[in-house]
C-alpha positions as CSV (number, residue, x, y, z in Angstrom):
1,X,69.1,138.4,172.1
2,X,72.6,139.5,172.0
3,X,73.8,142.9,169.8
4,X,75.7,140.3,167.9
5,X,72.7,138.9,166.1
6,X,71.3,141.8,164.4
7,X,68.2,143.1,165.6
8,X,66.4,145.1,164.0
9,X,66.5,147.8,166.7
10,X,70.3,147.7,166.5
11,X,72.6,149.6,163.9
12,X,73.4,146.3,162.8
13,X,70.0,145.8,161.7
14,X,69.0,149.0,160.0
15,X,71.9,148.6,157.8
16,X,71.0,145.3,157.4
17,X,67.0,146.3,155.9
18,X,68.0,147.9,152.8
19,X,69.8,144.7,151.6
20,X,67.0,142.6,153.1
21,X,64.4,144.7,151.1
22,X,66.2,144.1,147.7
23,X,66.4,140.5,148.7
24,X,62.6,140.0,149.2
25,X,62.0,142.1,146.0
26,X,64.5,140.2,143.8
27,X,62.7,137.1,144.8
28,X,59.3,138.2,144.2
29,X,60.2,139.1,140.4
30,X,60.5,135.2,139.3
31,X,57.2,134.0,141.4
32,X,55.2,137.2,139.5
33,X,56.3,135.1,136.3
34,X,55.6,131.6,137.3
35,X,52.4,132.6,138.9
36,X,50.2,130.5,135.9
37,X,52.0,127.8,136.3
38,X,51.2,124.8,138.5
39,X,54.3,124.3,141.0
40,X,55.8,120.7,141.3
41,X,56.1,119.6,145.3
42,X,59.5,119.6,146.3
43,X,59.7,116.4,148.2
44,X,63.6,116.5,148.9
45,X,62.8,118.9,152.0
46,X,63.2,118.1,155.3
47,X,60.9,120.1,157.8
48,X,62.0,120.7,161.4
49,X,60.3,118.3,163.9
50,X,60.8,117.5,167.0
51,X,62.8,114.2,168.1
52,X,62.6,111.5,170.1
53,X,63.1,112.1,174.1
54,X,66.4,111.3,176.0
55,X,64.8,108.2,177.3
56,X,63.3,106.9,173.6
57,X,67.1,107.8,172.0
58,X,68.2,105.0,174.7
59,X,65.3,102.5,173.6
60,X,63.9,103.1,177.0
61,X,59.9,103.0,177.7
62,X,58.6,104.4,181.3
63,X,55.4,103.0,182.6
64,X,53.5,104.2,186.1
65,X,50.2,102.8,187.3
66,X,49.1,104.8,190.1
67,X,46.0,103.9,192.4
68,X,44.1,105.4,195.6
69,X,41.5,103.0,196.9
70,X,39.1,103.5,200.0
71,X,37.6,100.0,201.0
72,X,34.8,99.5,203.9
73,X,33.9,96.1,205.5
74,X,30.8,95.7,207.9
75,X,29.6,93.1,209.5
76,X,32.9,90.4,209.7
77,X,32.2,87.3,211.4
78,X,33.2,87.9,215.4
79,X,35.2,91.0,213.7
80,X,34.4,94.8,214.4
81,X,33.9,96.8,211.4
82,X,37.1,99.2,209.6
83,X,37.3,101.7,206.8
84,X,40.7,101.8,205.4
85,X,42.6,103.7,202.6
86,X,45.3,102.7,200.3
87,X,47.8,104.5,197.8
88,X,49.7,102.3,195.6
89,X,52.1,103.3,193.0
90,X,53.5,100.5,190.3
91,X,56.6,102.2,188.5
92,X,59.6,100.7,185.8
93,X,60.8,100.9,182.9
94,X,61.5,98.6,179.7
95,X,64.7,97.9,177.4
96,X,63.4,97.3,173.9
97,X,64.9,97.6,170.4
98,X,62.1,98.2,167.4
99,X,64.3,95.9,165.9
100,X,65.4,93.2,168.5
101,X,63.3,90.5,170.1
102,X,64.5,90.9,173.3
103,X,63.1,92.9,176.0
104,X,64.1,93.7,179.7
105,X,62.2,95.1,182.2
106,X,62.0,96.5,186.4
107,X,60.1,97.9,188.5
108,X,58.7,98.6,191.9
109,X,55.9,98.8,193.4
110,X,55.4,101.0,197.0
111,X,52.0,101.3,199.0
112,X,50.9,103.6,201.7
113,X,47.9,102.3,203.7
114,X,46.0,103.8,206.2
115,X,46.0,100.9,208.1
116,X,48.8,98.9,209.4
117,X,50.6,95.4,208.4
118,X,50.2,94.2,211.8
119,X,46.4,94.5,211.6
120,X,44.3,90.9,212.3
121,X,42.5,91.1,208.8
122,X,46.3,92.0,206.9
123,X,46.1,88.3,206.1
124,X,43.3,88.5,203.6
125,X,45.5,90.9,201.4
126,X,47.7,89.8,198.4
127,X,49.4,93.1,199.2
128,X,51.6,94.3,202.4
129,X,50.0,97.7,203.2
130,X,53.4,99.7,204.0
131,X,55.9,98.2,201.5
132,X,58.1,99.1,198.7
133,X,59.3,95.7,197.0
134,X,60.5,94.6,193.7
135,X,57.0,94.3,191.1
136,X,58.6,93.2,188.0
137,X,62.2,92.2,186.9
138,X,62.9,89.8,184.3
139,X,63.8,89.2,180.3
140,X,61.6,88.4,177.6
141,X,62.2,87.1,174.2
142,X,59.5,87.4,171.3
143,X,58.5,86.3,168.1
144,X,56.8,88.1,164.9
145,X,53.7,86.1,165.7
146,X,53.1,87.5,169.4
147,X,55.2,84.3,171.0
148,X,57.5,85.0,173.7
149,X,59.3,83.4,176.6
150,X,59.6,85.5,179.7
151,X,61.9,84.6,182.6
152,X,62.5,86.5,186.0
153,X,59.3,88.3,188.3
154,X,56.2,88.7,186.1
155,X,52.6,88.8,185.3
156,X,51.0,85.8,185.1
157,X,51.3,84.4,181.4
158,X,48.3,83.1,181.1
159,X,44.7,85.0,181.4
160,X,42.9,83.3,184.7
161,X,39.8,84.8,186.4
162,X,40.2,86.3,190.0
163,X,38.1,82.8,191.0
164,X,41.7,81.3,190.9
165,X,44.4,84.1,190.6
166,X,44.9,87.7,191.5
167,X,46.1,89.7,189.0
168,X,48.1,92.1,191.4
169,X,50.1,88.5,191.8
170,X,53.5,88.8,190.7
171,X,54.7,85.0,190.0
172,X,58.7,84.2,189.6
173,X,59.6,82.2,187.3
174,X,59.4,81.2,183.8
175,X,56.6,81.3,182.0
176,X,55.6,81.4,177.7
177,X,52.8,81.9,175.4
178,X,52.1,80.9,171.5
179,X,49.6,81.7,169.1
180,X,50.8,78.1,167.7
181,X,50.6,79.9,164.3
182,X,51.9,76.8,162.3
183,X,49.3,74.4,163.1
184,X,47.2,76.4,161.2
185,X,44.2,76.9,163.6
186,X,43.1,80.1,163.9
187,X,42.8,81.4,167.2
188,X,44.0,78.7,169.2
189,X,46.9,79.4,172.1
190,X,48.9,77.5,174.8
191,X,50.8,79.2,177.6
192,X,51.9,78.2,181.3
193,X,55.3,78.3,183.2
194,X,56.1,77.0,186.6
195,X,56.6,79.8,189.5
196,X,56.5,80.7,193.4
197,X,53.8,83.0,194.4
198,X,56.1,85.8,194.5
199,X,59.5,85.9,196.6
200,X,62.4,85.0,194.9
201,X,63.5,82.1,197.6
202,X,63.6,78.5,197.0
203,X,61.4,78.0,199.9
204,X,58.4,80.1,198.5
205,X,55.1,78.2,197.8
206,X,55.6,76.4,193.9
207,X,53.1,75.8,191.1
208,X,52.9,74.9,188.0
209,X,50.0,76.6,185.4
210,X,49.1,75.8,181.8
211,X,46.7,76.6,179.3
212,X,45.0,75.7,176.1
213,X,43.0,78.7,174.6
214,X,40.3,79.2,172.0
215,X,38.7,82.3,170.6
216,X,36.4,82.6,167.6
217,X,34.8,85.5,165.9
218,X,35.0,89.2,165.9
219,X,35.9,91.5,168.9
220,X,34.3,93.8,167.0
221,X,31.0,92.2,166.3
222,X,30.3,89.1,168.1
223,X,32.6,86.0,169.7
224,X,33.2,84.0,172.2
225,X,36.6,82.5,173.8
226,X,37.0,78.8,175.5
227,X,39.9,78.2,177.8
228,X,41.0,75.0,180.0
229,X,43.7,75.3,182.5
230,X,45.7,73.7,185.0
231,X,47.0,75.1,188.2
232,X,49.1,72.5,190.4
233,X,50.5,73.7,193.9
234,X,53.9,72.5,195.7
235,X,55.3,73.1,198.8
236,X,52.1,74.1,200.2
237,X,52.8,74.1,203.4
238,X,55.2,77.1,203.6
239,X,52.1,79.4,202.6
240,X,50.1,78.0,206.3
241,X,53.2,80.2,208.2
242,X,52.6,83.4,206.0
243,X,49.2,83.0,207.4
244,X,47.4,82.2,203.8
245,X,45.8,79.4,204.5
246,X,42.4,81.4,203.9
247,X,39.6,79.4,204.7
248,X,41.1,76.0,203.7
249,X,41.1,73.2,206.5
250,X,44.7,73.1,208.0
251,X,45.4,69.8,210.2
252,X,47.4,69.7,212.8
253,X,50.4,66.7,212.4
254,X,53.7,65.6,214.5
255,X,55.6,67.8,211.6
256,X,53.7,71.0,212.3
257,X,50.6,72.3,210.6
258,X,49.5,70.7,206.8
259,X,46.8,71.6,204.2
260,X,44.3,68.8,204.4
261,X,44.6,68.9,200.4
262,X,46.6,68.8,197.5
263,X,45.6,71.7,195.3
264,X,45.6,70.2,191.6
265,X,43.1,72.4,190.3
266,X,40.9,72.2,186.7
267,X,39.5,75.3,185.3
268,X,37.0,75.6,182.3
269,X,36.3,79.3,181.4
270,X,34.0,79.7,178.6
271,X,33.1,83.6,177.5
272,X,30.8,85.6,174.8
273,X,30.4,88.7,173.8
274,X,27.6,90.2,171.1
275,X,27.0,94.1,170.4
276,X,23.8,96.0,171.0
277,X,25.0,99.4,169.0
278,X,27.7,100.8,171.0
279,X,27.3,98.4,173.9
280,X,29.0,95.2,174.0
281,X,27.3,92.6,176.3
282,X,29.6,90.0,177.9
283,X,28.7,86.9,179.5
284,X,31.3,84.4,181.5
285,X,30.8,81.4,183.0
286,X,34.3,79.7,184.9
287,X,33.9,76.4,186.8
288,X,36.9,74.9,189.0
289,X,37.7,71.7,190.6
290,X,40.3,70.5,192.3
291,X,41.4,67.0,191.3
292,X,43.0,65.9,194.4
293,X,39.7,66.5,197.2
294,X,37.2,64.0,196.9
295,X,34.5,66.2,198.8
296,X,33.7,70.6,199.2
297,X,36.0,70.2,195.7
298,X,34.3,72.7,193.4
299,X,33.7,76.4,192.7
300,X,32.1,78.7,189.9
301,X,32.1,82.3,188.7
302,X,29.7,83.6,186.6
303,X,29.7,87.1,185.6
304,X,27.3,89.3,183.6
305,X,28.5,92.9,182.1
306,X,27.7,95.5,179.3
307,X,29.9,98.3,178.1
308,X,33.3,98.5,178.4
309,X,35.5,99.1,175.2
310,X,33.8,101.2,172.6
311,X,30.7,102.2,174.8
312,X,30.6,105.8,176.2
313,X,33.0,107.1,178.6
314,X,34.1,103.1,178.4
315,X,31.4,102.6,180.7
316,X,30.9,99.1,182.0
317,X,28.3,97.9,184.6
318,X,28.1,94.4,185.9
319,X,27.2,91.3,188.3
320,X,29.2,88.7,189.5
321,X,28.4,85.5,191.5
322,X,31.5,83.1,193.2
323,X,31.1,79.9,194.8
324,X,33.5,78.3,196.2
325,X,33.9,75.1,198.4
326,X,36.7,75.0,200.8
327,X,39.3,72.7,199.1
328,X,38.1,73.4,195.6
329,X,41.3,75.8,195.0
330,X,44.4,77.5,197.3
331,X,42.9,80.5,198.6
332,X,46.7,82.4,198.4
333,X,46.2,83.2,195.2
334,X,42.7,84.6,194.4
335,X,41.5,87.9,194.1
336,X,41.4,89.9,197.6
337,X,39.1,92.2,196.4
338,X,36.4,89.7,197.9
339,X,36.8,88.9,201.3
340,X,36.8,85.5,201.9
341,X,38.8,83.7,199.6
342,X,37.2,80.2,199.4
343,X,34.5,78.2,202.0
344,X,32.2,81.0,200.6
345,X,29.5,82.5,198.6
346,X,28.6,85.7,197.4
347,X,27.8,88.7,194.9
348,X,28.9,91.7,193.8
349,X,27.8,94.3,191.6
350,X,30.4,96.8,189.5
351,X,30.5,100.3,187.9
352,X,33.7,101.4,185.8
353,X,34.3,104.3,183.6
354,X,37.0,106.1,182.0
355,X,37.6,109.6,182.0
356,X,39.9,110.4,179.4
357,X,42.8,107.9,178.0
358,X,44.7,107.2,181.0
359,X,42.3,108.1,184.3
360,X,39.4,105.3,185.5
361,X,37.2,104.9,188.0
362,X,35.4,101.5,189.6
363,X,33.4,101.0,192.7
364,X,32.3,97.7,193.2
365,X,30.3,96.5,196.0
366,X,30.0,92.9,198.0
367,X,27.7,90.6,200.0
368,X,29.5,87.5,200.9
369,X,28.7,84.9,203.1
370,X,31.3,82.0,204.7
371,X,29.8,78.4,204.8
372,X,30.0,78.6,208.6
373,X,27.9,81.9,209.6
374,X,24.7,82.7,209.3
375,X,25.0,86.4,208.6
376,X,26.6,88.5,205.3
377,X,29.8,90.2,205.3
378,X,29.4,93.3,203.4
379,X,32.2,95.4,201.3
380,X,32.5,98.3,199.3
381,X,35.8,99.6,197.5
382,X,35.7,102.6,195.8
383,X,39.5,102.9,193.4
384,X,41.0,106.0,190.8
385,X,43.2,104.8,188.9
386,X,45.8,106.7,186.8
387,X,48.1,104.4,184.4
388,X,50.9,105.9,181.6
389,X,52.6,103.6,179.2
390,X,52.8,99.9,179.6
């Protein structure tokens, strides 16, 4: 502290005490004679606090969603064994006035793998191993009731099960949800858009997805949710030279290679959900067609769970079980954490937990078997994941 400002150590200071000591007294004489009586609150004053951050004063919002993975497969069909490791970091931030309906946002998302994008089994991966790429950029406009229109590269709009979609997906387009508050039905919603898979050229695979949602009763307590969707593919073909034809039949014509199938998939998810104390219990059941195959046209998901939100440690512990027949759905677009992505069967069992607000960790393991081998492909991932805002 500078001599200018008085210390008490300074000769500015000690001939600053006396004065400060008849000060202190002086003010002590009317609170020895107000002492009985009951003082009024003064709500006029206006505490020191501490305000918003640089970022907030712009109406900015930072989000990060950071994840290591480790992933082992044994036993591929005519395939040797690999362990593998992956980093992937998911960064941006949002433009959003409290006050405003609009909202922007960007980000990237960059991943370090320990294996390589040239690798033979790269192809059954939704994500490029060594990559930094656009992960979202777009504009969304919102209502009061939850509504909004979203336009540019996105999640998904609608919720789908990794039967059908991938949530690490990134869809461009234009996509929209609703509550439909003013038809008066509680807890009914509609959603959909029409996107490519994820590259912002016209020539990227197309398709079209809508919804019609309902849920009933209490998160809290006991529910359950029914949802039907559509999911329509276009310009299939263009997916056959990115090498994601996964598993569905591929025919060889004068024009080049062609899906033996339209995709014009119908999913029926129905969901419930009761408490047992602390633990909720979950039960899901999502069946799949596609419209446009007349045979191997089907697939299901069930999935059994307890804990989650609300139990210890957010806890969870599950089961799944996936069928699916080889043109029952596009295999480009469903979840890569199992490894075959349709022409399959299988089961996997899952452990999550939470420790503390932001940090989680899941290891989930698989036995999967194609339609055309005899023996299991077996897989373990094993993922820490730290997420901030968003």
């Amino acid at each position: 502290m500078s001599p200018g400002r008085g210390t008490l150590g300074s000769p500015v200071g000690w001939a600053c005490a006396p004065a400060l000591a008849i000060c202190v007294a002086w003010s002590c004489v009317p609170a020895l004679l107000i002492a009985q009586t009951p003082a009024t609150p003064d709500t006029t004053v206006t505490y020191f606090t501490r305000g918003p951050g640089f970022l907030a004063r712009l109406d900015l919002s930072p989000w990060a969603d950071l994840r290591v993975r480790h992933d082992a497969v044994r036993d591929r069909p005519n395939a040797p064994d690999f362990d593998r490791q992956r980093v992937t970091l998911r960064a941006g931030v949002a433009w959003e006035r409290p006050s405003q309906p609009v909202r922007f946002e960007a980000g990237l998302r960059a991943s370090l793998g320990g294996d390589h994008n040239r690798e033979t089994w790269s192809v059954f991966d939704n994500e490029t191993a060594d990559t930094v790429q656009v992960d979202r950029l777009g504009i969304r406009v919102s209502s009061m009731a939850g509504d909004f229109v979203a336009l540019g590269k996105m999640r998904l709009p609608v919720p789908l099960t990794e039967l059908l979609w991938d949530d690490d997906l990134r869809p461009v387009g234009i996509g929209f949800t609703s509550r439909l508050g003013w038809s008066g039905l509680e807890g009914l919603s509609v959603g959909g858009g029409a996107f490519t898979r994820g590259r912002f050229e016209s020539d990227d695979v197309r398709l079209v997805v809508a919804q019609l949602g309902l849920e009933r009763g209490n998160p809290a307590t006991a529910g359950g949710e029914l949802r039907a969707s559509y999911l329509g593919v276009a310009n299939r073909d263009s997916l056959i030279g990115q090498g994601l034809a996964r598993q569905n039949r591929v025919v060889v014509t004068a024009a080049g290679p062609r899906f033996a199938q339209e995709f014009h998939v119908i999913d029926l998810q129905l969901a419930g959900h009761v408490h047992a104390g602390s633990w909720p219990v979950t039960a899901r059941v999502d069946g799949a067609m596609n419209a446009s195959a007349g045979s191997d046209d089907r697939a299901l998901r069930t999935r059994l769970a307890t804990g989650g939100a609300g139990a210890p440690w957010g806890i969870e512990a599950g089961w799944i079980y996936q069928r699916i027949e080889r043109e029952a759905l596009a295999g480009a677009f469903n979840s890569d954490d199992w490894w075959f992505h349709s022409r399959s069967r299988g089961h996997s069992i899952f452990l999550h937990a939470g420790l503390g607000r932001a940090v989680s960790v899941r290891i989930a393991g698989f036995i999967e078997r194609r339609d055309d081998v005899q023996a299991d492909t077996r897989r373990l991932n094993a993922e820490l994941r730290w997420r901030w805002g968003d």
